[in-house]
SEROSE-13339 format. One record per residue (C-alpha): x, y, z. Coordinates in steps of 0.25 Angstrom, whole numbers, plus 2048, in hexadecimal, padded with zeros to 3 digits. Example, Ala and Ser with C-alpha at 12.3 -4.5 7.8 and 13.67 -1.06 7.14 Angstrom:
2
8317EE81F/8377FC81D/
//
This chain:
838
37B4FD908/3864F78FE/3865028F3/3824FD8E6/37E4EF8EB/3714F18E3/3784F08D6/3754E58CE/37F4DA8CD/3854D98C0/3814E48B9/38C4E88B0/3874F78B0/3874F98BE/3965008BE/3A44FA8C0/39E4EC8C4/3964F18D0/38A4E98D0/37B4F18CB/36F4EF8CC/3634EA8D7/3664DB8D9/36D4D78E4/37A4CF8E6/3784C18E3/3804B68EC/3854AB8E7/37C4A28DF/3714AD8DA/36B4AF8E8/36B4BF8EA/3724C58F6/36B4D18FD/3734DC8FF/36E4EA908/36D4F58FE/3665028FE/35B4FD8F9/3584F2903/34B4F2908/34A4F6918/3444E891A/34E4E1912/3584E891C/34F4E492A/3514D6924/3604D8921/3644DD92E/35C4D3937/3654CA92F/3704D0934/36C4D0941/3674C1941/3764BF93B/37C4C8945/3784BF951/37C4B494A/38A4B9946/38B4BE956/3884AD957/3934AB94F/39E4B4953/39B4AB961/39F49F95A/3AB4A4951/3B04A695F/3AC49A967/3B9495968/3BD4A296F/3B04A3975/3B249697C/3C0499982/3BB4A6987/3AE49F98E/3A74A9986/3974A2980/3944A5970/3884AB976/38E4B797E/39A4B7973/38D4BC96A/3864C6972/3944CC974/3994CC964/38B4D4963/38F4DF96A/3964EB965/3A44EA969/3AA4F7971/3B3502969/3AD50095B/3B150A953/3B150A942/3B9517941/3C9519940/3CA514932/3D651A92C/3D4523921/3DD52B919/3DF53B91C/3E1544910/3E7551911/3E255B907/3E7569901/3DF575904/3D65718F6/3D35658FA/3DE55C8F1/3E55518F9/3F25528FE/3F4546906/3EF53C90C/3F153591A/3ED52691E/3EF519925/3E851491D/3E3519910/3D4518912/3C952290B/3BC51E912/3B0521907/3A051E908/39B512902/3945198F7/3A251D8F1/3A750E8F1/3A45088E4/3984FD8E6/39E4F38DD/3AA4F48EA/3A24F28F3/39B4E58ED/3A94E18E8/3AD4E18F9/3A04DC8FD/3A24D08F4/3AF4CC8F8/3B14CE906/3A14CB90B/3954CA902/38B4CA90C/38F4D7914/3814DC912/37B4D0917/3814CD923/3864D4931/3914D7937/3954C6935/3934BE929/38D4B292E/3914AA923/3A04AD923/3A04AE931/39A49E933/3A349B929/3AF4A0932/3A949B93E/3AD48C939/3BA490937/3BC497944/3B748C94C/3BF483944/3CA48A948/3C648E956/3CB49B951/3C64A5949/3CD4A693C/3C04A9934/3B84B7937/3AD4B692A/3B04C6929/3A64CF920/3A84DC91C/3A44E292B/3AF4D9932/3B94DC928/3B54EB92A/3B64E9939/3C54E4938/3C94EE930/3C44F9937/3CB4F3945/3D74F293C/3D7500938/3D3506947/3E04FE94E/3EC50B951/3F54FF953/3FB4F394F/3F64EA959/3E94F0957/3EB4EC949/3EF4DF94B/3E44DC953/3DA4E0948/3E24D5940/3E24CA949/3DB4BC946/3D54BC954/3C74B7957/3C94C4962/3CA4CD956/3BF4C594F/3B34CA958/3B74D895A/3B64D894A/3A94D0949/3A34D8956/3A74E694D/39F4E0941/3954DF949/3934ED94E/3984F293F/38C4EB93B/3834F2945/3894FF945/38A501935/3824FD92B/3874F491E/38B4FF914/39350791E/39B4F9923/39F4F7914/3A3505911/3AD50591E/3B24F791A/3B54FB90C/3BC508912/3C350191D/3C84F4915/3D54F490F/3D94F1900/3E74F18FF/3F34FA8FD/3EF503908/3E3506903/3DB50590D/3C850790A/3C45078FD/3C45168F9/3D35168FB/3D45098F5/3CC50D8E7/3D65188E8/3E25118E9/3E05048E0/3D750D8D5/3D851B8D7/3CA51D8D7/3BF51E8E3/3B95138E8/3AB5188E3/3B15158D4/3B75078D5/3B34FC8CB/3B14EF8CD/3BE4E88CA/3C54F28D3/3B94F18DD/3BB4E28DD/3CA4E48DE/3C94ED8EA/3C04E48F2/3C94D78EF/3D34DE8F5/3CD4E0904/3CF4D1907/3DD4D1905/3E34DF902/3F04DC902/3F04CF8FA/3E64D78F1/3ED4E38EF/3EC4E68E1/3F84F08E1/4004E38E5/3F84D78E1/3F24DA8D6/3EE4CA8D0/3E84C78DF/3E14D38DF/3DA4D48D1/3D64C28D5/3D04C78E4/3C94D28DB/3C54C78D0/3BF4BF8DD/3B74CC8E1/3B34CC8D4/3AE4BD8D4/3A64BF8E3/39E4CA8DD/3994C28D3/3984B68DA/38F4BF8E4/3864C48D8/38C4D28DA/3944D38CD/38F4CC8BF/39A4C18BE/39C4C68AF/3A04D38B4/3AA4CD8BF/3B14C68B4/3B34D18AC/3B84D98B9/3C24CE8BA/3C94CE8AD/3CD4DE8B1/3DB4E08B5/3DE4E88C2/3DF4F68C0/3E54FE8CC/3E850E8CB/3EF50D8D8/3EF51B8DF/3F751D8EB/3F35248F7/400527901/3FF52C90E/405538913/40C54390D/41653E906/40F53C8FA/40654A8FD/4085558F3/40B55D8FE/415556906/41955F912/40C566914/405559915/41055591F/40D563925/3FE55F925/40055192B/40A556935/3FE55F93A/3F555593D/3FE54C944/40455694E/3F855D950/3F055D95C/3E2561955/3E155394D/3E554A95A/3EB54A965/3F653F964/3FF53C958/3F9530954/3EB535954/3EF53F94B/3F5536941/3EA52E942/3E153893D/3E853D932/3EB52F92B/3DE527931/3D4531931/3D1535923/3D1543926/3D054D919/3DB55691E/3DA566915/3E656D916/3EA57C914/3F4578907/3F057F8FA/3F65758EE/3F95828E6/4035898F1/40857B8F4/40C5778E6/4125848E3/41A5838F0/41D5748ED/42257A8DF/42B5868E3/43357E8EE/4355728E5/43957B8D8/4445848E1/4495788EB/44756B8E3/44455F8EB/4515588E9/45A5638E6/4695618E6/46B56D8F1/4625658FA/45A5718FD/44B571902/44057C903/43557C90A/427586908/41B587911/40F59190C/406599916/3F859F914/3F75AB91B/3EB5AE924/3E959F926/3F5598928/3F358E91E/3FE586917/3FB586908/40857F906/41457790C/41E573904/42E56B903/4375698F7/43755A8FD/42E54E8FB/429549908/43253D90B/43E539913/449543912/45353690F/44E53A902/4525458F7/44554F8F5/43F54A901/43D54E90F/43354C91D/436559921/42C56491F/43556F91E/42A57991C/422576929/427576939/42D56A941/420565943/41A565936/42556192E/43155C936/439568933/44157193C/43F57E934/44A58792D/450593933/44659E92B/4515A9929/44E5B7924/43E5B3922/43E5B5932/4425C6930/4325C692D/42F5C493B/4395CF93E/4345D8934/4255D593A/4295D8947/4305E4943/4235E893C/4195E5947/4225EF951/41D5F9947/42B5FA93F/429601934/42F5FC924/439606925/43F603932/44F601930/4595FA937/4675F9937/46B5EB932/47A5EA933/4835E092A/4855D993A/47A5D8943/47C5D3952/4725CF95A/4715D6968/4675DA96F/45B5D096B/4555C9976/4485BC973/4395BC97A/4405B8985/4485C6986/4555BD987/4615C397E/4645BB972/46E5BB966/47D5BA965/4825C8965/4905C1962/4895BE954/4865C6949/47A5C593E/47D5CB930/4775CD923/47B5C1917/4795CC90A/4845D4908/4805E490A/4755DF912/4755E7921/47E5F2925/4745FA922/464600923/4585F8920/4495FB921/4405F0927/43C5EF918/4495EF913/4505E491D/4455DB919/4465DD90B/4535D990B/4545CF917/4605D7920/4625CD92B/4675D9934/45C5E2932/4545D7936/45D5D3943/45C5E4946/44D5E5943/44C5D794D/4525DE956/44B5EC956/43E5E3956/4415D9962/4475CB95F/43A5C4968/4315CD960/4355C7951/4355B8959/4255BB95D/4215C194F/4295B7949/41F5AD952/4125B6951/4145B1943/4155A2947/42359F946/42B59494F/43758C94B/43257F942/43657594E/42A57B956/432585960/432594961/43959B959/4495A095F/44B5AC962/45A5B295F/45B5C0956/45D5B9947/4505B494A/44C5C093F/4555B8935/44E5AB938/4565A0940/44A59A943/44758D93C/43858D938/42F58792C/42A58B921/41D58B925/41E594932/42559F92A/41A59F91F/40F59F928/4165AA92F/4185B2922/40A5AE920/4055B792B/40C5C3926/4035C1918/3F65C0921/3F95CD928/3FE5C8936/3F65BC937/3FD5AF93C/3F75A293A/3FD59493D/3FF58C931/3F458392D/3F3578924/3E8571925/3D9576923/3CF56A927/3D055C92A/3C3554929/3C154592E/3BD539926/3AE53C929/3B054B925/3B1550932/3B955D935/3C655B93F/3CC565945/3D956C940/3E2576945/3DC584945/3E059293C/3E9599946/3EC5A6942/3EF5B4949/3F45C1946/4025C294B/4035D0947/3FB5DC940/3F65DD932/4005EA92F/40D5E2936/40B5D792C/4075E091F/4135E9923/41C5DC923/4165D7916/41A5E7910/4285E4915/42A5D3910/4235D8903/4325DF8FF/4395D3902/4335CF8F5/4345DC8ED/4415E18F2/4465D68FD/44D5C98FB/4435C38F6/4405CE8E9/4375C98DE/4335BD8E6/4245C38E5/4165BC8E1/4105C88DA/4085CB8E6/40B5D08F4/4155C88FC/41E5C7905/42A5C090A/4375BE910/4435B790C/44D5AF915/45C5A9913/4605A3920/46D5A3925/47859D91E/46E59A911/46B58F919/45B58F914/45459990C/44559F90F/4395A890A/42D5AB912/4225B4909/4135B6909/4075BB903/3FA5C0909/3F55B4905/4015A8905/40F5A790E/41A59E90B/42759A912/43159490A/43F58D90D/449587908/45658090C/45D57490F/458569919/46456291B/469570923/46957F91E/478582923/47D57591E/477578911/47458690F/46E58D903/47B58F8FC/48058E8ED/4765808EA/46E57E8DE/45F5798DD/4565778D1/46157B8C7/4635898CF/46F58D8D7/46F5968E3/47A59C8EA/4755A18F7/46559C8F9/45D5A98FF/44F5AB902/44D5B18F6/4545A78EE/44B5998F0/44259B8F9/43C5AA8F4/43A5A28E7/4335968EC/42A59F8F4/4265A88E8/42459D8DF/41B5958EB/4125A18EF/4105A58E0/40A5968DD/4035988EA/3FC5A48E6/3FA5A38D8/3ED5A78D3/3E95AB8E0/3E65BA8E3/3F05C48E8/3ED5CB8F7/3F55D68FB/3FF5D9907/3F75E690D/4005F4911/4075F491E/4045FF928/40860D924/41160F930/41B60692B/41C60F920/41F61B928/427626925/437624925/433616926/43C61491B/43360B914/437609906/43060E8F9/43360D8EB/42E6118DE/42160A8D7/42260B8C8/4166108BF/4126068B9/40560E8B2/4036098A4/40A5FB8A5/4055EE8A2/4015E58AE/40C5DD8AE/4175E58AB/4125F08B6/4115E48BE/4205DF8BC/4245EE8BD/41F5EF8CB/4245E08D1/4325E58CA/4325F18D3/42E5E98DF/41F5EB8E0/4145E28E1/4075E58D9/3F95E18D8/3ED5E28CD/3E05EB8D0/3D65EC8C5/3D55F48B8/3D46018B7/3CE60A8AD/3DB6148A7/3DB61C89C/3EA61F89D/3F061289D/3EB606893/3E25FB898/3EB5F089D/3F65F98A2/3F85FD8B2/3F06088B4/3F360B8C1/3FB6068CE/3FA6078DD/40260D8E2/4056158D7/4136198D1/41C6208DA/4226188E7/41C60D8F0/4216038FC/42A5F78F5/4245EC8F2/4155F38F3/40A5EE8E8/4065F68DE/3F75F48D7/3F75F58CA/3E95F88C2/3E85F58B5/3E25FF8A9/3D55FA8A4/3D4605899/3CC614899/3C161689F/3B361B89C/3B66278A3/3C16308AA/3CF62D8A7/3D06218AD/3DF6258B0/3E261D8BD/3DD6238C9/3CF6248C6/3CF6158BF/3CD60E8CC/3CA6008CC/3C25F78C1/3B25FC8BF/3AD5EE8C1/3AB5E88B6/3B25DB8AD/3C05DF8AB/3CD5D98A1/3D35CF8AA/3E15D58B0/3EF5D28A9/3F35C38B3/3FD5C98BC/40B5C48B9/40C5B68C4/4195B28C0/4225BF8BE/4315BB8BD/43A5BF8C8/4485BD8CA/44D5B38D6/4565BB8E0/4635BC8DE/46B5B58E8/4775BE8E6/46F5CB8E6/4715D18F4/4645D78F4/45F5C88F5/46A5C38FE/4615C390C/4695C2919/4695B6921/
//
């Protein structure tokens, strides 16, 4: 049924212009036209569509005669040219209509949208009724009266062609016009698409035999809601969801009549009609819509001219395809490069990029808006897009447990790299997600020696020699050949570093490039390489990574991403998982397609990974990255690479990883990170701790704002074993405090803390710290103290602390808000006990 066509003609309160009421359409000269509606009778129908049949035979007849000329030629008789045209021709098929793909965040909000043609297909019932007349009228009144072929326009064309001895005429009605399109939009090529073009009277009949079994296949309503979703309307807009969008910004179900009238004058000629260009011939073709409906009896000729007499009004909204204009550039790009390398959604190139920009797929990816703007932020306030130094930086965020990307982010626009501030190259992603061949990772790589170390059983208070010189001998690859220069000597870049004793933990805090070579060694060069890979780490160009002994100081040149998903595991407690970034892909008909699977395994045990987190905690308490925290339990690792050609952090929560670099895409040694000036800051020497170290605490705290704190869990007790040599130092008492001075006490001497609930005290005032865990005396560094808080005496018993134990239950005062933004002071580059070694 034509929605609406009940209404009555006329009726000035039948909304926007769309006619009301119960009368039919009238034709020309007062005679009512009868029009298929819902309320139809059955017999009424029967006698409808033995009309049709009666006209279908005759337009068979006719077709015959529209090509007698050729006909004759061929020896071919009208008769058997008849029965022939009534068949269904071979290979019809109405789908592959182009429709536009949007790519979704993890909520649901668009982020961007893919097209060969921007098409939104929509049911009938949310086209506006007045549009559907307006088109009706216009381009072929009598659509629900006759078949496939208008007899009327057809005989009419029928003189011309044989006029002619040609056919230059074809009478087309909405179905026809419907079948051109649709051939037109099903070519893959150029010739295919000219041959949908042609005048030919070849083309003709395969468009008039189509009709047909449209016709048959189809029923009237479902033939005008493809054509008004395949038609074109100008400005590449393409149906008339997409077009409403673009000429109105509105949906297609809310157009009124003048636009209604303005979008259906437009099909016949929509680049002539394009109101964004031609705005006169567009508002007269609309005008002549407006005339036919009332010339028809569809519109009360009073209310036409009234329609007239309004200007044009567009809200022009435009809808690009791509990333470029996504407000997440380079992890749409990540996003879209999946689908077209990836096996899983086709198994050529081309039918992958046909399903991403012709198949109207609702794409839901792994991005949370709130860890990409934070991101998005912290890069673009530390490395400004067009800064003078020509630096760039780079951030890619991790979920642990999943492997979900919450967030991908440049300090660039997406755009050609001729331009300042722009760029095609996703430095945070690998070769083949990005274009990028990866950034040597520096010290971030000791993690995976420190890992190693830890899974032989090392424990924390392990010490090795590191001397100021170190020379490789003695370290042989997984293919047990010999490798490194023992010509060449490795060495710390801080003054007073090596020469001297470290501890596992102590190395690490402080980054000792030859502690590191030595405990690589002790450890076994092949077996750092395979944790290092357990944990999903290759160079970004797709290959192995190299195998030589500064492997622990990371010559290696990865992405972002991998490094973060490889932190990432750490958090999850020795679970690996590949990254992910999208979620679900649906088809335009709401059909599940497959996507790549969660891979994730356990690459090494729960204690290994919590007695690494103990040890990357003190990088951020007491290493080379102190007072770089989040207020909650974390983890990281800091990494200068050599020569300050490019700077890095890695650091992670149980809940969120992140991998951050920055440096200079024209070529780190060429331009290191020395003595340049960015935002209205100058540095001397860029270290981990110095840009990146910031960007990352900035990021994850935006990240994780308002979302709860989950804690590492205590390593094995064997590491701590006696003359381990495992540091401990003193916990202040912070009994009798408020909150947040005990809190600021604590972070000040390198602890951590969390909140438990009230407590009942009668020694210590209600809203002061009534007790701690661990108590006063010593602990491990960087180990979290739980502060409870004094709700006042008790009913009974002293209530002194012991004894309190947790809240009884019932509705209590809301806790003091824990401090989220406590000042800290940046590194100093100067200060040796931030300068980390190369």
């Amino acid at each position: 049924m034509l929605a609406g066509a009940e209404d009555e003609p006329g009726n000035p309160d039948a909304g926007e212009g769309a006619p009301g009421g119960s009368a039919p359409p009238r034709r020309p000269g007062g005679r009512p036209r009868r029009i298929l509606t819902a309320s139809t009778t059955r017999e009424e129908k029967a006698r409808a569509v033995r009309g049709l049949g009666a006209l279908g035979g005759l337009a068979g007849f006719i077709v015959a005669l529209m090509l007698l000329p050729t006909a004759c030629t061929a020896g071919v008789g009208a008769r058997d040219a008849a029965d022939w045209f009534q068949t269904e021709p071979e290979g019809l098929t109405t789908t592959g209509v182009p429709q536009r793909s949007r790519v979704l965040s993890e909520d649901g909000r668009t982020i961007a949208t893919f097209f060969y043609q921007n098409r939104v297909d929509v049911p009938l019932e949310k086209i506006a009724p007045v549009l559907q007349k307006a088109v009706l009228a216009i381009e072929d009144s009598r659509f629900y009266e006759h078949g496939a072929i208008d007899v009327q326009g057809t005989l009419r064309a029928l003189a011309s062609n044989l006029s002619h001895g040609s056919v230059t005429q074809g009478g087309s009605g909405i179905t026809q016009q419907y079948v051109k399109n649709l051939l037109l939009t099903q070519a893959d090529s150029d010739s295919e698409r000219q041959a949908a073009r042609e005048i030919t009277a070849a083309r003709k009949v395969r468009e008039l035999r189509y009709a047909v079994a449209v016709e048959k296949r189809f029923t009237k309503n479902e033939i005008l809601r493809r054509y008004l979703n395949i038609a074109y309307y100008g400005d590449g807009a393409y149906g008339i969801e997409a077009a409403s969008r673009h000429y109105f910004s509105k949906h297609a179900s809310e157009l009124n009549l003048a636009e209604a009238a303005l979008l259906a004058g437009v099909i016949r000629y929509p680049y002539a009609y394009d109101p964004t260009k031609h705005a006169d011939a567009a508002r007269q073709r609309r005008d002549v819509v407006l005339d036919r409906m009332a010339e028809l009896g569809w519109l009360d000729p009073a209310k036409a001219e009234k329609t007239k007499k309004q200007p044009v009004k567009l809200d022009v909204q435009n809808v690009r395809s791509g990333c470029v204009s996504s407000v997440a550039p380079f992890f749409c790009d990540y996003v879209q490069r999946e689908i077209l390398i990836n096996p899983v959604f086709g198994k050529t190139a081309k039918e992958r990029e046909k399903l991403l920009k012709r198949g109207g797929l609702t794409i839901r990816t792994t991005m949370d808006r709130r860890a990409q703007k934070a991101a998005q932020r912290a890069v673009n306030e530390h490395v400004p897009p067009k800064n003078s130094a020509h630096k760039a930086a780079a951030e890619a965020m991790v979920e642990p447990g999943t492997g979900e990307i919450k967030a991908m982010v440049v300090d660039r626009e997406l755009g050609p790299d001729e331009e300042r501030g722009k760029t095609w190259i996703n430095f945070a992603a690998d070769a083949s997600h990005g274009s990028s061949i990866g950034m040597q990772a520096g010290s971030t790589f000791k993690a995976f020696t420190l890992a190693a170390a830890l899974d032989e059983g090392m424990p924390f208070g392990t010490r090795l020699m590191a001397p100021r010189e170190y020379v490789p001998v003695g370290f042989r690859n997984c293919d047990g050949e010999r490798v490194g220069d023992p010509t060449a000597s490795l060495g710390n870049a801080a003054d007073g570093e090596g020469g001297k004793q470290f501890s596992i933990v102590t190395g690490t805090q402080h980054s000792v490039n030859t502690f590191f070579l030595a405990l690589e060694k002790e450890v076994g060069l092949c077996d750092t390489v395979k944790m290092a890979e357990r944990l999903g780490m290759k160079q970004a160009n797709g290959k192995p990574l190299e195998q030589y002994p500064a492997f622990t100081l990371g010559f290696n040149a990865v992405s972002p991403l991998r490094l973060a998903a490889a932190y990432a595991a750490f958090g999850a407690r020795g679970e690996y998982c590949e990254p992910i970034a999208i979620k679900e892909i649906t088809d335009a008909s709401g059909k599940k397609l497959k996507v790549p699977p969660r891979d994730c395994e356990r690459v090494m045990d729960k204690g290994v990974a919590d007695a690494v987190n103990h040890v990357l905690s003190g990088v951020l308490t007491k290493g080379t990255a102190r007072g770089m925290g989040l207020g909650r339990d974390a983890a990281g690792k800091t990494g200068t690479v050599d020569n300050f050609s490019a700077a890095w952090f890695a650091g992670y929560t149980p809940d969120l990883a992140s991998a951050v670099w920055v440096g200079d895409p024209r070529g780190g040694y060429k331009h290191p990170m020395t003595s340049l000036c960015m935002n209205g800051r100058c540095y001397g020497a860029v270290y981990g701790a110095t840009i990146p170290a910031p960007i990352w605490q900035q990021s994850m705290r935006g990240a994780l704002r308002n979302t709860d704190a989950t804690s590492f869990h205590r390593p094995p007790s064997f590491y701590f074993s006696k003359g381990s040599g495992e540091e401990r130092v003193k916990v202040p008492d912070v009994r009798g405090m408020k909150l947040r001075d005990a809190i600021d006490r604590l972070r000040g001497a390198g602890f951590g803390t969390s909140v438990g609930g009230r407590v009942e005290s009668r020694r210590y005032d209600e809203g002061t710290v009534a007790e701690m865990s661990p108590g006063p005396g010593s602990a491990e560094p960087g180990a979290t103290i739980t502060l409870r808080v004094s709700k006042g005496p008790g009913r009974g018993g002293d209530g002194g602390g012991g004894g309190g134990g947790d809240d009884d239950g019932g509705p209590q005062p809301p806790l003091p808000p824990l401090p989220t933004n406590t000042p800290t002071l940046p590194p100093r580059p100067g200060d040796p006990a931030q300068q980390e070694p190369a």
